[in-house]
C-alpha positions in Angstrom: 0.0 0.0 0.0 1.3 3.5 -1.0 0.2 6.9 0.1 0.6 9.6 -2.4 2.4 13.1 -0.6 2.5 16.8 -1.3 5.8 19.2 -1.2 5.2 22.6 0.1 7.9 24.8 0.1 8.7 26.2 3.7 9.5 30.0 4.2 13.0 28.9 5.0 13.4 27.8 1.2 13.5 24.3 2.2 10.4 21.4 1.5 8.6 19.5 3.2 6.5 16.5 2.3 3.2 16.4 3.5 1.5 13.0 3.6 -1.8 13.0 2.0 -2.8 10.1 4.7 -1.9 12.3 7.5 -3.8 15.1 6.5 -7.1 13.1 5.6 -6.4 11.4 9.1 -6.6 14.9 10.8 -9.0 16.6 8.7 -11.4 13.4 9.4 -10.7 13.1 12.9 -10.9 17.3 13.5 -14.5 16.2 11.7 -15.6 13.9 13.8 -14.7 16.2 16.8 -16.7 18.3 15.2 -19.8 16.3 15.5 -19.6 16.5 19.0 -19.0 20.3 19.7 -21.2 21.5 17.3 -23.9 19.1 18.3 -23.4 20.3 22.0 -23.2 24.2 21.4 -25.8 24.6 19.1 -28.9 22.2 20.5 -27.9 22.2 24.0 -26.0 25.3 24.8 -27.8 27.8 22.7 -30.9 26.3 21.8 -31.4 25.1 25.0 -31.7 28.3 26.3 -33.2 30.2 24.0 -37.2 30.4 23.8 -38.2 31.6 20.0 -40.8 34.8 20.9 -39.9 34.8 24.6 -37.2 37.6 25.7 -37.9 37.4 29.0 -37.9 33.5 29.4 -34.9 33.5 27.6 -33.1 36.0 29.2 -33.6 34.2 32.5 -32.4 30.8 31.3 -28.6 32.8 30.6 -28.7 34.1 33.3 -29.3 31.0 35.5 -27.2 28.7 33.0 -24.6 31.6 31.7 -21.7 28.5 32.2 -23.4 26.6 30.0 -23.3 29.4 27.3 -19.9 29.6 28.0 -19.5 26.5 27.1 -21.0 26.4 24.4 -19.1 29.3 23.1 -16.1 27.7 23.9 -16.9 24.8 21.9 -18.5 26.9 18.9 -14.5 28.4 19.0 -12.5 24.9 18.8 -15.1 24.4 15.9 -13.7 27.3 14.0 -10.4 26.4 14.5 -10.8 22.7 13.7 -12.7 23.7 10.5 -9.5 25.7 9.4 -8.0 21.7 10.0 -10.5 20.1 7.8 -10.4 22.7 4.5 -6.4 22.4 4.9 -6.9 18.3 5.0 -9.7 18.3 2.0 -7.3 20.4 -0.1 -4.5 17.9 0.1 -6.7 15.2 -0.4 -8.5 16.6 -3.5 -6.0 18.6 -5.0 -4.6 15.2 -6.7 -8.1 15.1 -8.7 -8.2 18.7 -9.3 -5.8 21.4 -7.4 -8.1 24.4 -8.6 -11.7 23.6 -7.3 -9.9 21.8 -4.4 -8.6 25.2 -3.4 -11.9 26.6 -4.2 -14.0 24.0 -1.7 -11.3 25.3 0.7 -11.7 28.8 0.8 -15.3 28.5 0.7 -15.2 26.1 3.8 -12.5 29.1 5.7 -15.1 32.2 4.5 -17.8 29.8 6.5 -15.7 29.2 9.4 -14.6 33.1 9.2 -18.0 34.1 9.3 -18.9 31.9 12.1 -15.9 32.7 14.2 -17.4 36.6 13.5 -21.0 36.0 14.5 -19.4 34.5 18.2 -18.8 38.3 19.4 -22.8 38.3 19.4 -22.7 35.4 22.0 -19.6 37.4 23.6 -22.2 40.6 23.8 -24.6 38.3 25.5 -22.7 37.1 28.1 -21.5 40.8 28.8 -24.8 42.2 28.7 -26.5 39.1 31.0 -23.3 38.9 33.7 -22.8 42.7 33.9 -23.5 44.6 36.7 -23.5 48.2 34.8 -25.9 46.4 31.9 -28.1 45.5 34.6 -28.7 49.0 36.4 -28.2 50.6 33.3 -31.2 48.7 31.2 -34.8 48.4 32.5 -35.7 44.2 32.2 -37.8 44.9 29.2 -34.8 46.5 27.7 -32.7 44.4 29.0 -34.3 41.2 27.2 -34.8 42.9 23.8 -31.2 43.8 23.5 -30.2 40.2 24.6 -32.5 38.8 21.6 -31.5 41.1 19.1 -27.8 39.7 19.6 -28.7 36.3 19.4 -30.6 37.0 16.4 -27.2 38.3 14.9 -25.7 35.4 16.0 -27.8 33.2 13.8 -27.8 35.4 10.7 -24.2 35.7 10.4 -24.0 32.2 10.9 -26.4 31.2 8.6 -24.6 33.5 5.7 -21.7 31.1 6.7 -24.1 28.2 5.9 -24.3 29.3 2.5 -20.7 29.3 1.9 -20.3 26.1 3.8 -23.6 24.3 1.8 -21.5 25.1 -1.6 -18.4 23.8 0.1 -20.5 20.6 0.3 -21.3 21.0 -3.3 -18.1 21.7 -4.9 -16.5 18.3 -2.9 -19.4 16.2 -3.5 -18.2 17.1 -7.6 -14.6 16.2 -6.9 -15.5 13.0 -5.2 -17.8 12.4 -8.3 -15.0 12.7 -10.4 -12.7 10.7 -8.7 -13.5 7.4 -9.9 -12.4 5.9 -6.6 -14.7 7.6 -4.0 -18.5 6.0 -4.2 -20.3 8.2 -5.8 -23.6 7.5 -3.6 -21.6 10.1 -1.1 -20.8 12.6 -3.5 -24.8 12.4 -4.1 -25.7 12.6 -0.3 -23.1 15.8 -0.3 -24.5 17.6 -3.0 -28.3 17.4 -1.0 -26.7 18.2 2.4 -25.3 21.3 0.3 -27.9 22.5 -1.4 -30.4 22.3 1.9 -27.8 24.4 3.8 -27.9 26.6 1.0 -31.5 26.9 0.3 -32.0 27.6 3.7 -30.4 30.3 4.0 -32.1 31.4 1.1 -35.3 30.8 2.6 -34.3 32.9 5.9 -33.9 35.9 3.6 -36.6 35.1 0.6 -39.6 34.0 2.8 -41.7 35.9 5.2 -43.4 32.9 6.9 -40.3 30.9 7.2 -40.9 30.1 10.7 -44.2 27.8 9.4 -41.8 26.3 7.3 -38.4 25.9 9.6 -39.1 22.3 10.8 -39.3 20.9 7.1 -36.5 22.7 6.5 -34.5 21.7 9.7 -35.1 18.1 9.0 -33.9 18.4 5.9 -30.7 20.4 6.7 -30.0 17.6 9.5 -31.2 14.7 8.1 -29.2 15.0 4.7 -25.9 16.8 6.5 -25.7 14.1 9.4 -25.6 11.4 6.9 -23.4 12.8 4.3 -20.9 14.6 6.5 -20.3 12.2 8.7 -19.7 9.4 6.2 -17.3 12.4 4.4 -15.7 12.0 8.4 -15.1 8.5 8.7 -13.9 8.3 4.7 -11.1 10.1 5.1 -10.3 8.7 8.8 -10.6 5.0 7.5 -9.6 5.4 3.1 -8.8 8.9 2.6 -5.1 9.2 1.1 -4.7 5.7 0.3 -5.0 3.9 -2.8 -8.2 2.8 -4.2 -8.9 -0.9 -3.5 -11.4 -3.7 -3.1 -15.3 -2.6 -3.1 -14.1 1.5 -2.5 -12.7 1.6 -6.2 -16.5 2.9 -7.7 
């Protein structure tokens, strides 16, 4: 079994050989790790405390539960870090199939990450405005609450712009794994729907005044189809990716 390598040349003026193996093993396993953060910060952490329509409720729940904001903050900042990790580890995987959208679906995956690592000074506004003793004399409840919803609301619209950029990510792999010849082409499928439902739902957030009767059909799709795909994207690269093609993998 060979692994195929890349040469990068180092600022020093020397190279370095970069194994495509190694860097599908860390982009995968930065992936999978993934899984877990993102899982926990965004359905437990915020979403767990936030009450859609309710400022008051929600402001409460932060403030009894601001550590588990924190945390969740925390974790939404190893994600954009990690993510960095993965587009690096995609680009030397794919670049042997093509170099030039391979560097595309890893900018687009970094201008994602970027724009989710931006939208996390809304959360860092929240926990300021929720734990701070001036905020609190200074704002009347009502006030108080309004503000703290406005931020989270520009939390999840600068992350959802991010989506976009992330859902064509999905798109422009799930063609490079299509054209591999090696890579089963039922995931470059499963990619291109997880993209295109990140995408469109974005779309939908801006396009459609009664999104909110349509976000669970559109949440189960977004889940449902990026669960799947991504995480058999994950465990590709963690278990194949870099090695040869061989045996019932060669599609």
């Amino acid at each position: 079994m060979t692994t195929r390598s890349m040469t990068i040349p180092s600022l020093t003026g020397h190279t370095s050989d970069v194994s495509t193996r190694k860097a599908a093993l860390l982009g995968g396993t930065a992936y999978l790790i993934i899984f877990v953060l993102a899982i926990f910060a965004n359905f437990f952490a915020i979403e767990g405390l936030v009450v859609p329509g309710d400022a008051a409720t929600t402001a409460a729940n932060i403030m009894e539960s601001e550590g588990l904001l924190r945390a969740g903050l925390a974790s939404f900042i190893l994600v954009f870090v990690l993510d960095v990790v993965i587009a690096w580890g995609l680009y030397i995987v794919f670049r042997q199939i093509n170099r030039d959208w391979s560097l595309l679906q890893a900018w687009l995956r970094i201008v994602g990450a970027t724009l989710l690592g931006a939208s996390l000074i809304f959360l860092y506004l929240v926990l300021e405005l929720v734990g701070g003793a001036d905020s609190l004399s200074a704002l009347d409840p009502g006030q108080l609450e309004a503000q703290v919803m406005t931020y989270l609301s520009g939390f999840d619209f600068l992350w959802l712009i991010g989506l976009f950029c992330f859902g064509v990510h999905l798109i422009v792999i799930a063609y490079l794994i299509l054209r591999s010849g090696y890579i089963p082409r039922l995931l470059g499928y499963l990619l291109i729907l997880a993209g295109a439902a990140y995408s469109i739902d974005t779309l939908a957030h801006a396009l459609l005044a009664n999104y909110a009767e349509l976000e669970t059909v559109f949440l189960v799709l977004v889940a449902g189809s990026s669960i799947i795909a991504e995480l058999w994207l994950a465990l590709w690269l963690v278990v194949k990716g870099g090695k040869e093609p061989v045996g019932d993998w060669a599609q």
